[in-house]
Each structure stands twice: as structure tokens, then as C-alpha cells.
C-alpha atoms as a printed R data frame, in Angstrom:
   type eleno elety resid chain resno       x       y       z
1  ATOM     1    CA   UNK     A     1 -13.779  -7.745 -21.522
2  ATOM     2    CA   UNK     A     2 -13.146  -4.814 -23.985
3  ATOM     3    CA   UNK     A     3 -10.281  -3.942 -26.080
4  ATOM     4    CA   UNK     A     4  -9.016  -1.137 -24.379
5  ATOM     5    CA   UNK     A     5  -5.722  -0.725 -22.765
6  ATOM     6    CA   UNK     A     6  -5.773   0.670 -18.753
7  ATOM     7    CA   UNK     A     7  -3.722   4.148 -17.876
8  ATOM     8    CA   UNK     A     8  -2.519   3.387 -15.208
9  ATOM     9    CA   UNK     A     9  -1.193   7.016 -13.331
10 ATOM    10    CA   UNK     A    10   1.916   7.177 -11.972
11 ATOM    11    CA   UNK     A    11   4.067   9.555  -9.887
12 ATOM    12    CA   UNK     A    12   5.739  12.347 -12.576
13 ATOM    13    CA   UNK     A    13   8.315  13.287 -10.285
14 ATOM    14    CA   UNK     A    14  11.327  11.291  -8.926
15 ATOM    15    CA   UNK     A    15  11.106  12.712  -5.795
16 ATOM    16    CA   UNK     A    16  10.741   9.167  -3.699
17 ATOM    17    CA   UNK     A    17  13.523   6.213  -3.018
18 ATOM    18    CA   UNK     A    18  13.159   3.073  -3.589
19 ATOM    19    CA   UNK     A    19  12.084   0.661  -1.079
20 ATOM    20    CA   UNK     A    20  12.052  -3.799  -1.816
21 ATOM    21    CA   UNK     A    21   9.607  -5.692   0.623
22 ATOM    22    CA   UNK     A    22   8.658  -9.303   0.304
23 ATOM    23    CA   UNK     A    23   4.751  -9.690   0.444
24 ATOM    24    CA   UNK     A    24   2.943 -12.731   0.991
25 ATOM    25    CA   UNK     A    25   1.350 -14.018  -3.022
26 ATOM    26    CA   UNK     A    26  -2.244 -13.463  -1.526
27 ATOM    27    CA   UNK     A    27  -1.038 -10.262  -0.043
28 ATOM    28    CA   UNK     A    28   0.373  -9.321  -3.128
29 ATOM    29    CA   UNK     A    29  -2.436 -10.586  -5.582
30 ATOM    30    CA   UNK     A    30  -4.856  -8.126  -2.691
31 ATOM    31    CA   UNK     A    31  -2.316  -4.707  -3.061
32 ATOM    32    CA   UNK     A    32  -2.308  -5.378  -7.005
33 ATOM    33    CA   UNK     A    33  -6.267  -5.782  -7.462
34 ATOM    34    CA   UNK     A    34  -6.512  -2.844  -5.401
35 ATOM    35    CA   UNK     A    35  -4.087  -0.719  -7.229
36 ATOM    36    CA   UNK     A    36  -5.306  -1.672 -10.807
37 ATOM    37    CA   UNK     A    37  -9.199  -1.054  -9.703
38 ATOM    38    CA   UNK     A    38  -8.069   2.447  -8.834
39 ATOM    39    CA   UNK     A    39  -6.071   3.037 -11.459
40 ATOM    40    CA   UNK     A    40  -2.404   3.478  -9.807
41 ATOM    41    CA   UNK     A    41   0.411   1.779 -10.099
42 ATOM    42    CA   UNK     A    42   1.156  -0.894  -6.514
43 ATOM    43    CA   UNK     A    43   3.689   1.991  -5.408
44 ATOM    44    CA   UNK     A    44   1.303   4.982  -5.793
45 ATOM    45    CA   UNK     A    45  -1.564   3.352  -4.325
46 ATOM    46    CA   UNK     A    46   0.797   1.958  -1.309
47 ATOM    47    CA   UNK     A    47   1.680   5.232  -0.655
48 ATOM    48    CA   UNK     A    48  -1.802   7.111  -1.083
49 ATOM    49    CA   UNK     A    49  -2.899   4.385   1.378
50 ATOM    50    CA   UNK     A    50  -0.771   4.922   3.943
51 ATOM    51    CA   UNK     A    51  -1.165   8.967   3.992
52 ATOM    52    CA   UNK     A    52  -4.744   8.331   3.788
53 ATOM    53    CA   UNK     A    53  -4.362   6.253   7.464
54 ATOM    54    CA   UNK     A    54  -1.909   8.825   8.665
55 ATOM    55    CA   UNK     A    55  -4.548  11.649   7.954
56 ATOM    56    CA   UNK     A    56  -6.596  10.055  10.816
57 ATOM    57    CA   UNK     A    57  -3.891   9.995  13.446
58 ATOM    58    CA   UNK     A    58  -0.851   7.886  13.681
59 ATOM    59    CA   UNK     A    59  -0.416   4.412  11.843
60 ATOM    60    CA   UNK     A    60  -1.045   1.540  13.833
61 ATOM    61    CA   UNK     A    61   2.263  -0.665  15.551
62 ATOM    62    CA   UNK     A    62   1.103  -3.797  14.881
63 ATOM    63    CA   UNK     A    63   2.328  -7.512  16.938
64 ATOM    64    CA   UNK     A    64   5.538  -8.695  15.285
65 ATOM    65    CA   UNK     A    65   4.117 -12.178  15.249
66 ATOM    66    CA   UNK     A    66   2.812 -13.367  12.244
67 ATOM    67    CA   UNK     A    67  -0.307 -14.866  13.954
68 ATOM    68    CA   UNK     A    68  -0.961 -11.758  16.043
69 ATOM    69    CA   UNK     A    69  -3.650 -10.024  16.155
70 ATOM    70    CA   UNK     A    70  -3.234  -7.303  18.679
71 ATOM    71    CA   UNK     A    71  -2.295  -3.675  17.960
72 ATOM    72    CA   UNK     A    72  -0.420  -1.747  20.215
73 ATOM    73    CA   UNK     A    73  -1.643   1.439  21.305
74 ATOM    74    CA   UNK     A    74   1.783   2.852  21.641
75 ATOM    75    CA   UNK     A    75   2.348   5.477  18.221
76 ATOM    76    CA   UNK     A    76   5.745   4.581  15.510
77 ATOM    77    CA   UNK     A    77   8.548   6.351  15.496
């Protein structure tokens, strides 16, 4: 472990709104690890995420069950 403090980057501009979501603790504890291990704040890397799956088509509607695994082919609105 060293002494030095992480940067963590954040957005500059205020250009986004503000969105609350409930997550699951492990679900959470996953987004967070991820976020810190590439340097960005939960929000920024949340967002850069879900561009980076938009670049390759549409995202994904998933079941609405909390046990379901299957994914729709149909594209979100």
C-alpha cells in the first residue's frame, strides 16, 4: 500500500442531470472497484460504460425479473 492519494477524473462540465438508482451492495461494491481501478468517479465510468456498449449497436432490453436471464432481442426506446 503506498502513501499516495488517487485522482480520481471527473466530468469538468455540468452538462449532465442527475439520476438516483438503488443498486444491489455486491452490485455496488462491483461498479465502485471498477470505477476506482480506472480511475473515474462511479458516474463517469457508468456512463463511459454504457456509450462504450452503445458503440456496438443498441443496449440490450433485458427480462424484468430479477432471476431472468434472457435478453430480448427487441432494441430500447
Amino acid at each position: 500500500m503506498t502513501d499516495q492519494v488517487a485522482r480520481r477524473r471527473s466530468r469538468k462540465d455540468t452538462t449532465g442531470i442527475k439520476a438516483h438508482y438503488y443498486l444491489a451492495p455486491h452490485v455496488r461494491e462491483l461498479l465502485t472497484n471498477a470505477a476506482e481501478a480506472s480511475g473515474l468517479n462511479r458516474s463517469l465510468y457508468l456512463e463511459r460504460l454504457l456509450l462504450q456498449i452503445e458503440t456496438d449497436g443498441t443496449l440490450p432490453v433485458l427480462s424484468p425479473t430479477l432471476d431472468g436471464t434472457e435478453v430480448r432481442k427487441t432494441a430500447a426506446a
